[in-house]
C-alpha positions as YAML, in Angstrom:
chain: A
units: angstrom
residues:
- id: 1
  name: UNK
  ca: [-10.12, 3.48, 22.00]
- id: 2
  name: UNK
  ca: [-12.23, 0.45, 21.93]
- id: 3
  name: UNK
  ca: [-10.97, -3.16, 20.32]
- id: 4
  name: UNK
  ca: [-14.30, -2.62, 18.02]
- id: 5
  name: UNK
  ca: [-13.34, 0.90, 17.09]
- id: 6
  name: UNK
  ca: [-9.13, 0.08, 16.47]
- id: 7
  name: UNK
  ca: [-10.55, -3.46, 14.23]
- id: 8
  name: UNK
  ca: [-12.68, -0.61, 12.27]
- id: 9
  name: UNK
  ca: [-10.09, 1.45, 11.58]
- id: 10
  name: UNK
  ca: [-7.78, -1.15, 10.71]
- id: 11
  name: UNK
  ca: [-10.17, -2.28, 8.36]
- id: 12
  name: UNK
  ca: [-11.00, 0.72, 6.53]
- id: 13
  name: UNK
  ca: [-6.97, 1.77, 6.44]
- id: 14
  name: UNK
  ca: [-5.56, -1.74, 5.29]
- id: 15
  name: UNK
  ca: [-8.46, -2.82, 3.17]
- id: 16
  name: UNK
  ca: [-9.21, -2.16, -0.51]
- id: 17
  name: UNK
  ca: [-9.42, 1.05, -1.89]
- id: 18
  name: UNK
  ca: [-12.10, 0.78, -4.85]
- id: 19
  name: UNK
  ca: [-14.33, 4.28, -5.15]
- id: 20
  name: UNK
  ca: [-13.82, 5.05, -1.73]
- id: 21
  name: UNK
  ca: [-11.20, 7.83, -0.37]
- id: 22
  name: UNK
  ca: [-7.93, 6.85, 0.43]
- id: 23
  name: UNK
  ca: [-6.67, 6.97, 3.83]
- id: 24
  name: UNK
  ca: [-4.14, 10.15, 3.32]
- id: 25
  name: UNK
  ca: [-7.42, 12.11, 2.31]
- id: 26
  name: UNK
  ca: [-9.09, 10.73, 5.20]
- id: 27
  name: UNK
  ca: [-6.57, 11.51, 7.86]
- id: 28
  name: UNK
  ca: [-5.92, 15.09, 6.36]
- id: 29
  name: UNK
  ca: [-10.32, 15.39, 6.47]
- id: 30
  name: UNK
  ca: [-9.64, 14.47, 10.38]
- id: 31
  name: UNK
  ca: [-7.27, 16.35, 11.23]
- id: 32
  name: UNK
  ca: [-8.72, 19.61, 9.92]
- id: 33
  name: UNK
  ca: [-11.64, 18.69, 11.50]
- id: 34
  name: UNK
  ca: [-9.83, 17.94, 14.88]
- id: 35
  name: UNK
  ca: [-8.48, 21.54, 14.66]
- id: 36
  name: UNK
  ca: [-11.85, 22.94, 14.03]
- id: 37
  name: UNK
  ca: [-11.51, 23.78, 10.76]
- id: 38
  name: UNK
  ca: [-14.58, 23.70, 8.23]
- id: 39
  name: UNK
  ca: [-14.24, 20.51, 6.54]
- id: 40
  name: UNK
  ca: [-17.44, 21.23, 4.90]
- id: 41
  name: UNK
  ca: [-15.92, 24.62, 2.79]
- id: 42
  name: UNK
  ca: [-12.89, 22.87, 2.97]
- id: 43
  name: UNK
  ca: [-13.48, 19.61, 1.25]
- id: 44
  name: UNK
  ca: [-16.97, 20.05, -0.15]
- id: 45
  name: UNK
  ca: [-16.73, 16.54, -2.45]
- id: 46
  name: UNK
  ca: [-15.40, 14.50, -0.18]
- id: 47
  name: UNK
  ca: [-17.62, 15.23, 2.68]
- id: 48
  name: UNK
  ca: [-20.34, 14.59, 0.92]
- id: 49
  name: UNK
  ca: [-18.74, 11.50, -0.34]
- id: 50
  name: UNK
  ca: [-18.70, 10.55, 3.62]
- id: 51
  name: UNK
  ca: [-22.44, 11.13, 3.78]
- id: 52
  name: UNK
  ca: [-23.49, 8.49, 1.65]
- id: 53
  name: UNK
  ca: [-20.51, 5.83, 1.74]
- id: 54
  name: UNK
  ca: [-20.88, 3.70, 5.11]
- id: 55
  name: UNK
  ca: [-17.55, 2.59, 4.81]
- id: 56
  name: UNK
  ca: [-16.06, 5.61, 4.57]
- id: 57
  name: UNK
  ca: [-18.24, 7.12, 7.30]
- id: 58
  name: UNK
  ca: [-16.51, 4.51, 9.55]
- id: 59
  name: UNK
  ca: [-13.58, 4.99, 8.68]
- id: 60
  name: UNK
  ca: [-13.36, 8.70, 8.85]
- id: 61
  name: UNK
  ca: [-15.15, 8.43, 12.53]
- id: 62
  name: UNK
  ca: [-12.72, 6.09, 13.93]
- id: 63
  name: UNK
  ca: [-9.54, 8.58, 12.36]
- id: 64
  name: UNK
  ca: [-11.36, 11.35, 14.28]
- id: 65
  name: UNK
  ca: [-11.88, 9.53, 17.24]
- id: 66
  name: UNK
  ca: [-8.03, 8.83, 16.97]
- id: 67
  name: UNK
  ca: [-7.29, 12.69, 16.64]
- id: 68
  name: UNK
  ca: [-9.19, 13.49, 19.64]
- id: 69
  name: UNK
  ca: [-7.79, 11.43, 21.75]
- id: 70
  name: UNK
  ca: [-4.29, 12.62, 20.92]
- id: 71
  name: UNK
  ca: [-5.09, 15.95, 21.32]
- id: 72
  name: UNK
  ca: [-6.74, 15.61, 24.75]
- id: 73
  name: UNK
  ca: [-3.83, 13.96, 25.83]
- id: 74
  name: UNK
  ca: [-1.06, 16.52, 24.56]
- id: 75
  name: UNK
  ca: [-3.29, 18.74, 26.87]
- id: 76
  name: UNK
  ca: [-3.85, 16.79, 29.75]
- id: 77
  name: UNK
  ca: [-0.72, 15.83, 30.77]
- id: 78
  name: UNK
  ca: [2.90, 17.45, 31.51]
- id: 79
  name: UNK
  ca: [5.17, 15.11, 29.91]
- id: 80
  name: UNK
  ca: [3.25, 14.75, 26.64]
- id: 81
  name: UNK
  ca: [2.82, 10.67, 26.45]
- id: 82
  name: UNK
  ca: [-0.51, 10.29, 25.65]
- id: 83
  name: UNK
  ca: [-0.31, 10.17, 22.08]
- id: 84
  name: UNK
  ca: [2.23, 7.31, 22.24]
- id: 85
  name: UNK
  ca: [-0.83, 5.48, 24.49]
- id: 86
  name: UNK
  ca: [-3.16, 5.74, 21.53]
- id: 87
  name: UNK
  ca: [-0.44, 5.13, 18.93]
- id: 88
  name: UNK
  ca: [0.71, 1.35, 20.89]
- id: 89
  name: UNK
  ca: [-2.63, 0.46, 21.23]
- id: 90
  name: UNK
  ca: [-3.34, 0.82, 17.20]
- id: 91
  name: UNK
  ca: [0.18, -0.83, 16.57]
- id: 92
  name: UNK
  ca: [-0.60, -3.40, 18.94]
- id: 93
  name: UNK
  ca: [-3.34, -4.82, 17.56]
- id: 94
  name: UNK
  ca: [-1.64, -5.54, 14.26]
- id: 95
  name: UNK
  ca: [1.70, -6.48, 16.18]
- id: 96
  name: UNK
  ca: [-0.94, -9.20, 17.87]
- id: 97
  name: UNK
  ca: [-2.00, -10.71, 14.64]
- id: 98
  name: UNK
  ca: [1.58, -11.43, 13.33]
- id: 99
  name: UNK
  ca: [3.30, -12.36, 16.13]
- id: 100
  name: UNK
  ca: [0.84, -13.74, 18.91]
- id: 101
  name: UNK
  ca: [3.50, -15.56, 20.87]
- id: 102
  name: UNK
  ca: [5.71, -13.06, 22.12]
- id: 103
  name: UNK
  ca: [6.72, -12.59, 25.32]
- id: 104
  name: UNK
  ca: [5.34, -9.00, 26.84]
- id: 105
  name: UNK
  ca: [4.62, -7.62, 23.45]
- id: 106
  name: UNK
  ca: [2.56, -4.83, 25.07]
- id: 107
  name: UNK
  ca: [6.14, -3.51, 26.58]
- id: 108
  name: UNK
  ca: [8.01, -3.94, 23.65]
- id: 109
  name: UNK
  ca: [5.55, -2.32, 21.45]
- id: 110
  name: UNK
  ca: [5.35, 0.52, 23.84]
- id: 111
  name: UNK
  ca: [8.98, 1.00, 24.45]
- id: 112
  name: UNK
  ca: [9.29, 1.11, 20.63]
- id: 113
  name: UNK
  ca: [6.30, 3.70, 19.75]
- id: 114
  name: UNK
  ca: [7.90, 6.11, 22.36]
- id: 115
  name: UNK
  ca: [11.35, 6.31, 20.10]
- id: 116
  name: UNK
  ca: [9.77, 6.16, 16.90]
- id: 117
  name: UNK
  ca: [9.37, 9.73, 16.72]
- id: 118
  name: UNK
  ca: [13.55, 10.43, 16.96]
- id: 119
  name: UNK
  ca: [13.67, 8.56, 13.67]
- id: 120
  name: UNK
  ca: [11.44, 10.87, 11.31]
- id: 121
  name: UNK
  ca: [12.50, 14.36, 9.76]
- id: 122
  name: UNK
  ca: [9.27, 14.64, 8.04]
- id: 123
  name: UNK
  ca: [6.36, 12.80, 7.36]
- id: 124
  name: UNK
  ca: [5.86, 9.15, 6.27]
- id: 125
  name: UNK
  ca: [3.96, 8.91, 2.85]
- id: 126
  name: UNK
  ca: [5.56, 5.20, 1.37]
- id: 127
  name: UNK
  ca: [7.36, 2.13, 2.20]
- id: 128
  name: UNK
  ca: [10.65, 4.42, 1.08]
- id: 129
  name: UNK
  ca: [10.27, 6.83, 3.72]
- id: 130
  name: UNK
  ca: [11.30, 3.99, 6.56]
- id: 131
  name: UNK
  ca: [14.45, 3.32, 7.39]
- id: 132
  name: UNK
  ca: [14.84, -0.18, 7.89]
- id: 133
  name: UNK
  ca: [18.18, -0.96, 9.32]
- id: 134
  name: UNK
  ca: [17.85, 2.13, 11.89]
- id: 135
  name: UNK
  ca: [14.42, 0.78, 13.02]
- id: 136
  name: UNK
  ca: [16.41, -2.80, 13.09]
- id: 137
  name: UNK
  ca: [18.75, -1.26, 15.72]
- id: 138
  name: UNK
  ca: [15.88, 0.75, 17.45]
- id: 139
  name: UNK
  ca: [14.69, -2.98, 17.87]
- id: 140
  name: UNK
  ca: [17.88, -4.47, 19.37]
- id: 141
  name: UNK
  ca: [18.37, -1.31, 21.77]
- id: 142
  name: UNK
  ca: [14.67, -1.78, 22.95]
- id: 143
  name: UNK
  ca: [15.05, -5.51, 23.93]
- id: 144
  name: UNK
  ca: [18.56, -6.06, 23.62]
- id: 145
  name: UNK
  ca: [17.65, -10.23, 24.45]
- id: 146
  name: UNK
  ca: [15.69, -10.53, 21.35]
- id: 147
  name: UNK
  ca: [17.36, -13.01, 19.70]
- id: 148
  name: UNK
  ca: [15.97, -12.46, 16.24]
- id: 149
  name: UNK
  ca: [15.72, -9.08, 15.89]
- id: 150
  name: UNK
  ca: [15.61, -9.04, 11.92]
- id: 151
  name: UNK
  ca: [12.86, -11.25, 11.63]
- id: 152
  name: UNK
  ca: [10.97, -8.71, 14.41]
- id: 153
  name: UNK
  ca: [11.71, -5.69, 12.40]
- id: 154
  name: UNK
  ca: [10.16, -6.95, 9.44]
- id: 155
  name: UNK
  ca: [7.13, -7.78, 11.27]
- id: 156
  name: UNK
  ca: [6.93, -4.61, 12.82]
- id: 157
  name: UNK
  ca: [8.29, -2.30, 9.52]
- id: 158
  name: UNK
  ca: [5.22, -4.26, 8.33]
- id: 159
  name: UNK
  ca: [2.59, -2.93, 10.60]
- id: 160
  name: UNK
  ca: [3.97, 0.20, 10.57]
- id: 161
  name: UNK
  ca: [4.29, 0.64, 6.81]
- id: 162
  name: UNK
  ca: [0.43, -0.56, 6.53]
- id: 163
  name: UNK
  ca: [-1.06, 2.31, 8.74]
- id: 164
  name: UNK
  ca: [1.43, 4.82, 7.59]
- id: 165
  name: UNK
  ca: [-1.37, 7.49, 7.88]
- id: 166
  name: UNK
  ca: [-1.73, 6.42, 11.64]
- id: 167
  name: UNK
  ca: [2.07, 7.24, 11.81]
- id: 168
  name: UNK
  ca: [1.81, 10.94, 10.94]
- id: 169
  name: UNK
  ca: [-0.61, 11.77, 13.48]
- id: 170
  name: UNK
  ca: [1.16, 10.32, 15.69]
- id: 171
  name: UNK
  ca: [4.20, 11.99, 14.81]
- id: 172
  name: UNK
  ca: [2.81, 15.14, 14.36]
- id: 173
  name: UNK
  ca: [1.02, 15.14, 17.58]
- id: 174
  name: UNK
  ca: [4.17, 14.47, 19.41]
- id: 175
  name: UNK
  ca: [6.00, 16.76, 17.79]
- id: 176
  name: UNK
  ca: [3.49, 19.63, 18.59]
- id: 177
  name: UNK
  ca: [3.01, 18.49, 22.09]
- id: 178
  name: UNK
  ca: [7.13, 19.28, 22.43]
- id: 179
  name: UNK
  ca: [7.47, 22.57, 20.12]
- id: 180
  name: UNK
  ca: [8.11, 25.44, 22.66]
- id: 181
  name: UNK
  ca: [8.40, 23.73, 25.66]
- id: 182
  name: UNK
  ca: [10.72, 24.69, 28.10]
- id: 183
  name: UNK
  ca: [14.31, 23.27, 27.83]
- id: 184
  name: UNK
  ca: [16.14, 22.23, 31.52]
- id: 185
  name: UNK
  ca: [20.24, 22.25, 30.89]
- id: 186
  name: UNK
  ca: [22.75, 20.52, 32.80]
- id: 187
  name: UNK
  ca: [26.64, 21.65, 32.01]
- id: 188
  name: UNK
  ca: [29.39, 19.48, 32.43]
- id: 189
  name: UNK
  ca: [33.11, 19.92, 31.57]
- id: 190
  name: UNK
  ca: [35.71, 16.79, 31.38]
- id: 191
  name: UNK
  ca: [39.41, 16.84, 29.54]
- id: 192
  name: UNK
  ca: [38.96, 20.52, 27.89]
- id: 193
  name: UNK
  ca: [35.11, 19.36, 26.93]
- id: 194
  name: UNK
  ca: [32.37, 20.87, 27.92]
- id: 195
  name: UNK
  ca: [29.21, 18.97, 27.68]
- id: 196
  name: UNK
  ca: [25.15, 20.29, 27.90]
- id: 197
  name: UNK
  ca: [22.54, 18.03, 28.41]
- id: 198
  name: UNK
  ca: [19.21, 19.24, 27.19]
- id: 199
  name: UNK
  ca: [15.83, 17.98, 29.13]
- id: 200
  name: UNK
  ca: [12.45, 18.81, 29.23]
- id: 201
  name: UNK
  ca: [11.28, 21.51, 31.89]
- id: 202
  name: UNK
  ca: [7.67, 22.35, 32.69]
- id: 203
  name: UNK
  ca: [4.82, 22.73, 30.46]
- id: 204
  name: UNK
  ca: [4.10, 26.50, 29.76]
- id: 205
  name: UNK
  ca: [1.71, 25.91, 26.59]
- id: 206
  name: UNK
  ca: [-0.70, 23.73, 25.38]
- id: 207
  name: UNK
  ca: [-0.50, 21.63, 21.87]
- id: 208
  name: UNK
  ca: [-2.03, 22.49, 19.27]
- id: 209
  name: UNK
  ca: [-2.98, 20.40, 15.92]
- id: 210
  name: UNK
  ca: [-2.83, 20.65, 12.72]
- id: 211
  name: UNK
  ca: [0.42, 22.43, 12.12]
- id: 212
  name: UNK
  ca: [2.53, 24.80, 12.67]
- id: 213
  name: UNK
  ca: [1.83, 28.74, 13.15]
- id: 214
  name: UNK
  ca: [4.69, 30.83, 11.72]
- id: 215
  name: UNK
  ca: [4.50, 32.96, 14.64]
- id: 216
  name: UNK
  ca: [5.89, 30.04, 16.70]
- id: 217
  name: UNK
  ca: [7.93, 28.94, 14.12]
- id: 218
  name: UNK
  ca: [11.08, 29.60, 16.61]
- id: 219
  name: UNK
  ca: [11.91, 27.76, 19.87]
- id: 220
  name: UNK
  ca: [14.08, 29.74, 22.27]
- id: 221
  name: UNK
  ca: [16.42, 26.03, 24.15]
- id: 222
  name: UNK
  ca: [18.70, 27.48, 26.02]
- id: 223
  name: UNK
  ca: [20.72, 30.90, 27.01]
- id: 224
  name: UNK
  ca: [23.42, 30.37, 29.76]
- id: 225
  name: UNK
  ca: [27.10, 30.89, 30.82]
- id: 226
  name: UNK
  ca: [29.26, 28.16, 30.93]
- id: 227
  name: UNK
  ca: [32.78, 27.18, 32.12]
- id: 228
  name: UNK
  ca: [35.44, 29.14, 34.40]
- id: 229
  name: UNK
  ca: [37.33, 32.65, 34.34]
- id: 230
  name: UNK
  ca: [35.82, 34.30, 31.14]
- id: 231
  name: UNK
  ca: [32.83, 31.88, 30.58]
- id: 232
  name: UNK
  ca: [31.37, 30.94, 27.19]
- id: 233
  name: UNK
  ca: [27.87, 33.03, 26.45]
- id: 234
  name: UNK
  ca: [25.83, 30.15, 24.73]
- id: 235
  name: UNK
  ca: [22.63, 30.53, 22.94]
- id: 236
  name: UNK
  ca: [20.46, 27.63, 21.41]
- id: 237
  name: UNK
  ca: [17.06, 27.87, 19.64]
- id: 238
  name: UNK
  ca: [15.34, 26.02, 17.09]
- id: 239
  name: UNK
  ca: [13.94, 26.71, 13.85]
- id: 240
  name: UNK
  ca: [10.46, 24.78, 12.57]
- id: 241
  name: UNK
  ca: [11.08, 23.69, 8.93]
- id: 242
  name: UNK
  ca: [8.40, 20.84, 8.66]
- id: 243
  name: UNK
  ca: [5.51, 19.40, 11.02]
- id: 244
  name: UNK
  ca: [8.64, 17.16, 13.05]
- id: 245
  name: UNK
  ca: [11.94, 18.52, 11.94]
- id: 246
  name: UNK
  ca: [13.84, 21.72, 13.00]
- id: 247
  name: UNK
  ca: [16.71, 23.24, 12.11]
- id: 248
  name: UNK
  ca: [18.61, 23.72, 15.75]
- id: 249
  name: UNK
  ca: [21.16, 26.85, 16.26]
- id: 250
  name: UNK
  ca: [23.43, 27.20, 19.28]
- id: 251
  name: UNK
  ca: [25.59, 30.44, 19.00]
- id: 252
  name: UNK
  ca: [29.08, 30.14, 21.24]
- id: 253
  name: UNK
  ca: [30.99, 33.36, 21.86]
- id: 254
  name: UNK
  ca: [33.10, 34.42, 24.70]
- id: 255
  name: UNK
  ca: [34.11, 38.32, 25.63]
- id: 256
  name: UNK
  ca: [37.19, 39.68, 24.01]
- id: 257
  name: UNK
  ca: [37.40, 36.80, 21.41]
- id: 258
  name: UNK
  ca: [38.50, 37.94, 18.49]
- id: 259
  name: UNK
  ca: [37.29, 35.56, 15.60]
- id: 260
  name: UNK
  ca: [34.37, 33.04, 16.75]
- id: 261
  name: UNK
  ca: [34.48, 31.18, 13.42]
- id: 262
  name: UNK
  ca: [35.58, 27.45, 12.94]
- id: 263
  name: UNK
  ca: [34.84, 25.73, 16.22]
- id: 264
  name: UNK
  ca: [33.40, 22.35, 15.89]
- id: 265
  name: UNK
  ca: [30.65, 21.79, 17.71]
- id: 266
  name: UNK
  ca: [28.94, 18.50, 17.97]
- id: 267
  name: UNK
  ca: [25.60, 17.42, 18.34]
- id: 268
  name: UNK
  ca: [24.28, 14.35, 19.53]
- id: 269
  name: UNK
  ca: [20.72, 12.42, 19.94]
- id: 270
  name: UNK
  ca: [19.74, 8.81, 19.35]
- id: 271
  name: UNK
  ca: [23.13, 6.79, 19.19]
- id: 272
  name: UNK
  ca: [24.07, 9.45, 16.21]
- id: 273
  name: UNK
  ca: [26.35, 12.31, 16.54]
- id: 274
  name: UNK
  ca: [26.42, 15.36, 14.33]
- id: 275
  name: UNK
  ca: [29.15, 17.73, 13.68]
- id: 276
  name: UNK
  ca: [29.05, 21.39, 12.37]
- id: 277
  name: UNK
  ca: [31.54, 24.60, 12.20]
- id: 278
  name: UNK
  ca: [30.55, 27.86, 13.54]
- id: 279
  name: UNK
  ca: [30.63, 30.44, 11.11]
- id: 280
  name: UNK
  ca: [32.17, 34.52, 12.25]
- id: 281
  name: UNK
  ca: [29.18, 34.80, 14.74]
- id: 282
  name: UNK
  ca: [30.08, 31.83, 16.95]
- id: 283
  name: UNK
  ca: [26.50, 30.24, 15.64]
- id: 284
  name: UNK
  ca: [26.89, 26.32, 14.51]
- id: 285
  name: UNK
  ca: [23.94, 25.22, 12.26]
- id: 286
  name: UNK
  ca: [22.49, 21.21, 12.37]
- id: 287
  name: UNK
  ca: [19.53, 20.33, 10.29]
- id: 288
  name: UNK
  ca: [16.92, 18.42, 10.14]
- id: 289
  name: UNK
  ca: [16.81, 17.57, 13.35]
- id: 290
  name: UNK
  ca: [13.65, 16.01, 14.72]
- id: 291
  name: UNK
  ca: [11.73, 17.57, 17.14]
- id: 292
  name: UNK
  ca: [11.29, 14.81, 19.32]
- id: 293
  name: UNK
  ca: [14.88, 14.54, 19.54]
- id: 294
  name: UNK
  ca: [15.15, 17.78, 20.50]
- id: 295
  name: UNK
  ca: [14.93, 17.41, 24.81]
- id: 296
  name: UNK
  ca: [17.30, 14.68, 24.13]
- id: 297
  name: UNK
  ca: [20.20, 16.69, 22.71]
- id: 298
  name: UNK
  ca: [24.10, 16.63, 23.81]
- id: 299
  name: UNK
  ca: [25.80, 19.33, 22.44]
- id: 300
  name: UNK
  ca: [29.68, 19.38, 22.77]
- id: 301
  name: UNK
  ca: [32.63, 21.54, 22.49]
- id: 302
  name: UNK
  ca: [35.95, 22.05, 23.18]
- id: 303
  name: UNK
  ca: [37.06, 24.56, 26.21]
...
């Protein structure tokens, strides 16, 4: 996306509201219209709001613009990091305006946008909905020599507070680019531990937009044998509950075991660990769990 085009949309999102449509209606206007839906059945008023408001118009262009690019990205390429591109690039300019003297902000902003996404279990709509002192640490643990890494955040919970519509495409469109893909597992076992490491494996499907189908509601992550003599039979999947959170399952049985309930299992993703109880069935139940967490998952349990 052009300088011109990210300037206009900053303008439009950040700018007064007056008579004109806020940016939530905007971004939901392109984002149905991204997934080819009819806007004009759909949102009769404020389409024809768009015809005659210039400002608006702009705006609502730009957001598109934004959505398409996203989109063509999820499908062009394996490891699902265009949207991130489009998302720095937006964040960047704003990031430029606060804090022009920082050393390879371009990086840092980058590094940043790419985690952002482990941080959300459901969509951004106010200042409340962002978690300061985890996106503090998510600062530190992206450029551990910062020296000031409060006065950062704030600069960046800023930027990212005033474009929060920006944020939930992005979000969304890297949490659709993920749902379904398929899941690599390594196993490892250390002092009665056993230990799988969840990755991402090829692309099989392509992203869609615009939610969720219920038909794909489920994720199958993982079904495998683990550990020596009579091995564990594991199975993991994932539930959808929102646009970037899942509820994530992983069933543990082993043949001729008697009662699979109370084993703790633990789960663990983005410096935070998780720990759950299976119930009779051997199944241990975490939630919400983002999605884009999801392909970095440690589960653990004991032998």
């Amino acid at each position: 996306m052009s300088k011109r085009g990210l300037s206009a949309l900053h303008e439009a999102l950040t700018g007064p509201l007056g008579d004109h449509l806020d940016d939530e209606i905007l971004a939901e206007l392109a984002t149905a219209e991204a997934a080819g839906e009819n806007i004009e059945a759909r949102y009769p008023s404020q389409v024809k709001h768009i015809e005659h408001c210039t400002q608006c118009a702009q705006a609502y262009s730009e957001l598109v613009e934004l959505m398409l690019l996203a989109v063509g990205g999820m499908a062009a390429t394996a490891s699902a990091v265009q949207p991130v591109e489009t998302y720095t690039a937006f964040l960047l300019q704003d990031m430029e305006a606060q804090i022009p003297s920082f050393p390879k902000l371009a990086e840092f902003v980058h590094s940043l946008a790419s985690k952002l996404p482990t941080l959300f279990v459901k969509l951004p709509s106010s200042q409340a909905d962002i978690d300061f002192d985890r996106l503090t640490t998510l600062v530190t643990e992206t450029d551990p020599s910062i020296s000031d890494t409060t006065s950062l955040a704030i600069a960046i919970t800023q930027s990212i507070q005033r474009n929060l519509s920006a944020l939930s495409i992005y979000l969304e469109g890297v949490a659709n680019s993920l749902w379904g893909r398929s899941i690599r597992v390594r196993q490892q076992i250390a002092d009665d531990w056993q230990s799988l490491f969840l990755s991402l494996g090829p692309q099989y499907r392509e992203a869609t937009l615009g939610g969720f189908d219920v038909a794909d509601s489920e994720w199958p992550l993982m079904q495998l044998q683990s550990g020596h003599g009579l091995p564990f039979q594991i199975s993991a999947w994932a539930e959808r509950i929102s646009p970037v959170a899942c509820k994530f399952y992983i069933q543990i049985d082993r043949p001729g075991l008697v009662d699979a309930a109370g084993r703790i299992i633990e789960l663990s993703y983005n410096e935070q660990t998780l720990s759950s109880q299976s119930d009779e069935s051997g199944t241990a139940v975490f939630e919400p769990v983002p999605i884009a967490a999801v392909p970095q998952v440690i589960v653990r349990f004991r032998s």
